[in-house]
N, C-alpha and C positions, 0 to 999 in steps of 0.2 A: 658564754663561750670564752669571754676574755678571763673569767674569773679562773675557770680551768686549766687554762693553761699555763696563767701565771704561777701560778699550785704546782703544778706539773714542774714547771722550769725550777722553781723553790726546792722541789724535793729533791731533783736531780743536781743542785746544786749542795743539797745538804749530804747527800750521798757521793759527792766528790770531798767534802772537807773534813767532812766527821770518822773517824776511824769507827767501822762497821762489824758487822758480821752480817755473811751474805750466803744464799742456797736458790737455786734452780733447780727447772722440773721439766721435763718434756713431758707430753702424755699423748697417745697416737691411737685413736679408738676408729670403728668403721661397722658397718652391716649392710649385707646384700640379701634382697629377697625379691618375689618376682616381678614386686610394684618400682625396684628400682635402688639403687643401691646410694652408700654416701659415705664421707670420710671426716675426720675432725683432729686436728691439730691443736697444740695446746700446750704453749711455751709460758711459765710461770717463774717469778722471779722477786724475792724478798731480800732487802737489804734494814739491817735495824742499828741504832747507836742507844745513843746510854737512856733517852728521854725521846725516841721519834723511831718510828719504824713505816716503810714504805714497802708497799706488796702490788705486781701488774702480773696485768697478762694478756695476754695477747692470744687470739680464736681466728682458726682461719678452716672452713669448713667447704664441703665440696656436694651437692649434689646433682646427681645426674648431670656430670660435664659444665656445673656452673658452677664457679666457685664466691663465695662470701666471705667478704675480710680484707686484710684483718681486719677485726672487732679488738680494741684495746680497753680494757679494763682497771682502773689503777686506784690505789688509795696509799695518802699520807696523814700519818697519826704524829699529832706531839704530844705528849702528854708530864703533866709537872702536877704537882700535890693541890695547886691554887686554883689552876685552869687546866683549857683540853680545845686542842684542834683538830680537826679531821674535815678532809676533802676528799673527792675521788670522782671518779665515772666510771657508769655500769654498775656502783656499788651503792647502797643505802641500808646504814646500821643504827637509825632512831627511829624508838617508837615510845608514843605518847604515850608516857602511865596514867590517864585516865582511862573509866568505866568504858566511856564511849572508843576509846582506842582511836582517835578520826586517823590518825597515820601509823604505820607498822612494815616494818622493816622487810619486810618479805613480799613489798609491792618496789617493782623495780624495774628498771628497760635498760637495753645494752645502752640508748642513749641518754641515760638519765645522769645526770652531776649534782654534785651536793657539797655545800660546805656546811659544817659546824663549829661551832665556838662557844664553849662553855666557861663560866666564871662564877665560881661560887656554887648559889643554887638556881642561877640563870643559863641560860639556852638559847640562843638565835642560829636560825638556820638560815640558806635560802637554796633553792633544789629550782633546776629545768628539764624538763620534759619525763616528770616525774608522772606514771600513769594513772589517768582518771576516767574507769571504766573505758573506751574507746579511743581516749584521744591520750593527748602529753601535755602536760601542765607547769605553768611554771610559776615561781611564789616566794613566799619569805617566812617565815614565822618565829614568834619567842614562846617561852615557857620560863614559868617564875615556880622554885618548888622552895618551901620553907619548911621547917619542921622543930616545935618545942615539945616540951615534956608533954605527953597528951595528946597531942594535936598536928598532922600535918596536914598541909596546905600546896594548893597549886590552881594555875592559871596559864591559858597560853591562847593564844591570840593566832592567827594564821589568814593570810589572805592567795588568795592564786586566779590564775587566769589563763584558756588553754588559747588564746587568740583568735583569730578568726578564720573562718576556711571553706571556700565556695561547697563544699559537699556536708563539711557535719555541723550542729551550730555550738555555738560557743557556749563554755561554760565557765564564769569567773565565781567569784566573792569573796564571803570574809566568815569565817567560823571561832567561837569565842568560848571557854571552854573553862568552870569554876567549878575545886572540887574541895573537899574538907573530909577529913576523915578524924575522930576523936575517940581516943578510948583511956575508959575508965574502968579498972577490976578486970573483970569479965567481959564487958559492956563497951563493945566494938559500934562505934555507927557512920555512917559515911553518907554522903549527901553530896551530888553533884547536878549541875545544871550547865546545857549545852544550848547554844544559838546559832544556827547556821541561815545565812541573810545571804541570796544570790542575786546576782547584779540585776538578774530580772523576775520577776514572780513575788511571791510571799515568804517571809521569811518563814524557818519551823526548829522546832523545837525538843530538848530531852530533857528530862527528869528523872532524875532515879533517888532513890530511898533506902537504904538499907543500914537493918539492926543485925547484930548478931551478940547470944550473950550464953559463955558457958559456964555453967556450973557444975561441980563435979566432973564427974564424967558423961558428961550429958551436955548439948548444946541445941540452942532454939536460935532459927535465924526468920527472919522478916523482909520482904522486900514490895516496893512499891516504884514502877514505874510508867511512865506516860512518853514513847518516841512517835512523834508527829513521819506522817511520809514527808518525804525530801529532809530529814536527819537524818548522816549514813556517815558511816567509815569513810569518807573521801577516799583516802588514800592507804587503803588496806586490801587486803585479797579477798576480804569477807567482813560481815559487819557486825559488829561486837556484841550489840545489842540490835533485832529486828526492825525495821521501820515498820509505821501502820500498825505499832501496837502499846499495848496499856495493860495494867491490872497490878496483882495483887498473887506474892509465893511466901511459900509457908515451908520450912524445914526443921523436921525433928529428927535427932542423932544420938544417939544414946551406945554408948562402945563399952560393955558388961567384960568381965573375964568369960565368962561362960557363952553369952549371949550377946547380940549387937544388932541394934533397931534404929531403920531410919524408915523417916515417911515424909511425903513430901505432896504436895496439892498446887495446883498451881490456877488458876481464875484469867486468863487473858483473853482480849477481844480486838477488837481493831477499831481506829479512831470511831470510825463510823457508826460501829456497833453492829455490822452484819453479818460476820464469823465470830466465834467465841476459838480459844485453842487450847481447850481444857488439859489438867494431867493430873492423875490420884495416882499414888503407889504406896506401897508398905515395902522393907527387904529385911531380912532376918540373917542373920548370921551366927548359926551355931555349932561353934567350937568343937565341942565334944562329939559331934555324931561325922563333922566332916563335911557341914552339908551348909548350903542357903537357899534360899526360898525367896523370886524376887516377885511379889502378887504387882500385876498392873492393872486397873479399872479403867481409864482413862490416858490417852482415846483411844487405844484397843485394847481386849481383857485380854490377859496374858499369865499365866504361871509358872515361872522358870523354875525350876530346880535343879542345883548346880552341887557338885559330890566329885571327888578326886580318892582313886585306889591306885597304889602304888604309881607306876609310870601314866595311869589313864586318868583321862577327865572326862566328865558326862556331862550333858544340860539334856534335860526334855522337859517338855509343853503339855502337857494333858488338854488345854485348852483349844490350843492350835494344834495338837496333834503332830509334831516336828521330835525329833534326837538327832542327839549329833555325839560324838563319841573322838575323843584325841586319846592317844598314845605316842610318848615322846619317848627313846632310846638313843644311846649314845652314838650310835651311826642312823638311826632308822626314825622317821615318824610318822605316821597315817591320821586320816579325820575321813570319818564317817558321816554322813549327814541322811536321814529321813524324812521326807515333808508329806506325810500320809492323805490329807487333804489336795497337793498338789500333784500325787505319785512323781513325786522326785525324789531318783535314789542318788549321791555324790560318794564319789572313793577317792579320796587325793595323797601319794605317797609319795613321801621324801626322802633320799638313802642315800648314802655315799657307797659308790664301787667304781674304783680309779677316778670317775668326775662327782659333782652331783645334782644329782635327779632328781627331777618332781613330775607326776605322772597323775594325772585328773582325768578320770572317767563317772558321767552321771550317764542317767536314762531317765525321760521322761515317756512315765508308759500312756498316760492320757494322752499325750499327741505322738505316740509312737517316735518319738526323737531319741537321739544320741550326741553323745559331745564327747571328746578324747581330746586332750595336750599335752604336749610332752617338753621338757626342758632337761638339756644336760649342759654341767658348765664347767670346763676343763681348767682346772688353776693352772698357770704357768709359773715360774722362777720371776716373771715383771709384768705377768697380765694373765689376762685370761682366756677362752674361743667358750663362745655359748653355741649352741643346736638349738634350735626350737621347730615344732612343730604343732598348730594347731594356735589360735587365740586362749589365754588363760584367762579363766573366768572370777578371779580374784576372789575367788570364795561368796559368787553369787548363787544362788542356788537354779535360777532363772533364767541367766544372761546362755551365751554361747550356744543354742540349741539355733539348727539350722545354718550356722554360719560355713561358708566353703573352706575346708582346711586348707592349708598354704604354711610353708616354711620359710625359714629364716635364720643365717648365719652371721653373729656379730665377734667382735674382738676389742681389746683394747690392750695398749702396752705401756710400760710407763721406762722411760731412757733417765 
């Protein structure tokens, strides 16, 4: 808390002395529908100088007769040829270039704060209530990256701790993270290893492997890894590489002028040994006829054949017995969908006439269902008013059948 706000008072002072250049935003978005309606405020404002630029903003949000906020969000950047500063809240813009990813920018909470400070090919952070699966975390970390002719290098070190709290239990420790990558010719190889040690339990562990070597036009790549359960992304939205798994992937690439062949195998099991999560493929690509052919063996058999005629694209399955059919025009595009095993028929149409519309009608004739959505979206001169009616089924073939139709009016404007 202290660190932030000193940051704060810092940049509001550099933004009094340093001759700037400066831009504001309002933006005033809302939707009402019959579960209940809501509002959202959204004043944004950027001041920058020759070597430092500072951007907030400020969220103040309403629903159903409560109102939330404000939420202030802010960051200040300094940035020089040698080093690099950056702090903020509600904002996090570093993610760990290793294999393992353990942190990644796109995990983040309105109450999260972060500083950085880079120097060279070094890196120290420290971030609070940065989120970890459930709860908010707070921590420190460095990253060491080197790099000579051949060979780069990296290292980083991170420890956290989310405290304590009568209802969830705690989660602290310390995560250590060595990677090398070396190439030579063609002859790409990388090799990294991970150790994450929690303040209770047993520690666990990654391993990874990987060769890759091209020649000509053709490339073989190689990989071997081993991630123990409890190795995981910490602090990512998703985990880079699976926990609870191990093995052994195999890729071949070959890119023809005429022709283009890849195939791919893959051998994984879980620590234990009591799932296997196999995958065999071939894909073809060729040029000349217009067409690719993606065969799948493993773990479901599959025969995609994919072909494009003028504005239309096609893919069908002979195997699973599915088509789908696109047509894109400069106002108009339609997707067709078949799933002959499922009896599911999809029609989804998109056009522009004064707004524009998107219109999804399937039928499933084995359970005698229907599904319909509809969406129109009025550009304005500073925003927009959308219409909707019905749930959109995102291009599931499956989803939406049975669900109660129900509408909804939203907007947004920008001052």
């Amino acid at each position: 808390m202290f660190l932030r706000e000193v940051f704060f008072l810092a940049c509001l002072l550099l933004a009094a002395l340093v001759p700037p250049t400066a831009a504001g935003e309002l933006r005033y978005s809302g939707s009402i529908a019959p579960g209940g309606s809501s509002e959202e405020w959204q004043l944004g404002f950027s001041r920058s100088g020759e070597s430092w630029a500072f951007h907030s903003q400020g969220v103040i949000v309403q629903e159903e007769g409560r109102i939330k906020g404000p939420v202030l969000k802010w960051q200040l950047s300094w940035d020089q040829d040698w080093a690099s500063v950056r702090a903020g809240r509600g904002w996090h813009a570093f993610t760990e270039p290793s294999v393992f990813r353990i942190m990644h920018g796109n995990n983040v909470a309105e109450e999260t704060s972060m500083l950085l400070a880079s120097l060279g090919g070094s890196t120290a952070g420290m971030f609070s209530k940065l989120p970890l699966d459930n709860r908010l975390a707070g921590g420190a970390f460095i990253l060491v990256e080197h790099a000579a002719p051949g060979l780069e290098f990296m290292g980083m070190h991170l420890r956290y701790d989310t405290g304590y709290s009568p209802l969830l239990e705690r989660r602290a420790g310390q995560v250590a993270v060595l990677q090398g990558i070396h190439q030579w010719r063609g002859l790409t190889v990388t090799g990294a290893l991970g150790r994450h040690r929690p303040a209770e339990g047993r520690a666990s562990h990654g391993v990874l492997g990987r060769a890759s070597y091209t020649f000509g036009k053709s490339s073989l790549n190689l990989e071997a890894l081993r991630v123990e359960p409890g190795f995981e992304s910490l602090f990512a939205a998703s985990n880079r590489l699976t926990p609870n798994r191990q093995g052994f992937t195999v890729a071949f690439t070959h890119k023809g002028e005429d022709v283009s062949l890849e195939f791919q195998g893959r051998a994984h099991w879980n620590v234990e040994g009591s799932r296997t999560y196999p995958r065999l493929g071939l894909k073809g690509d060729f040029k000349r006829l217009g067409l690719t052919a993606d065969l799948r063996v493993l773990p479901t058999a599959a025969l995609i054949f994919t072909g494009k005629e003028g504005a239309a694209t096609w893919q069908v399955d002979p195997l699973r017995q599915w088509l789908r059919v696109d047509w894109a025009g400069e106002y108009a595009g339609t997707r067709l969908n078949f799933d002959l095993p499922g009896g599911i028929v999809r029609l989804q149409a998109a056009f522009t006439f004064g707004s524009d519309w998107r219109l999804v009608w399937k039928r499933d004739f084995l359970r005698n269902l229907s599904h319909f959505s509809a969406r129109a979206r009025v550009p304005l001169k500073r925003g927009a008013v959308q219409l909707e009616w019905g749930e959109y089924d995102r291009g599931n073939l499956r989803a939406g059948f049975g669900q109660k139709a129900t509408w909804r009016i939203s907007w947004e404007w920008q001052f």
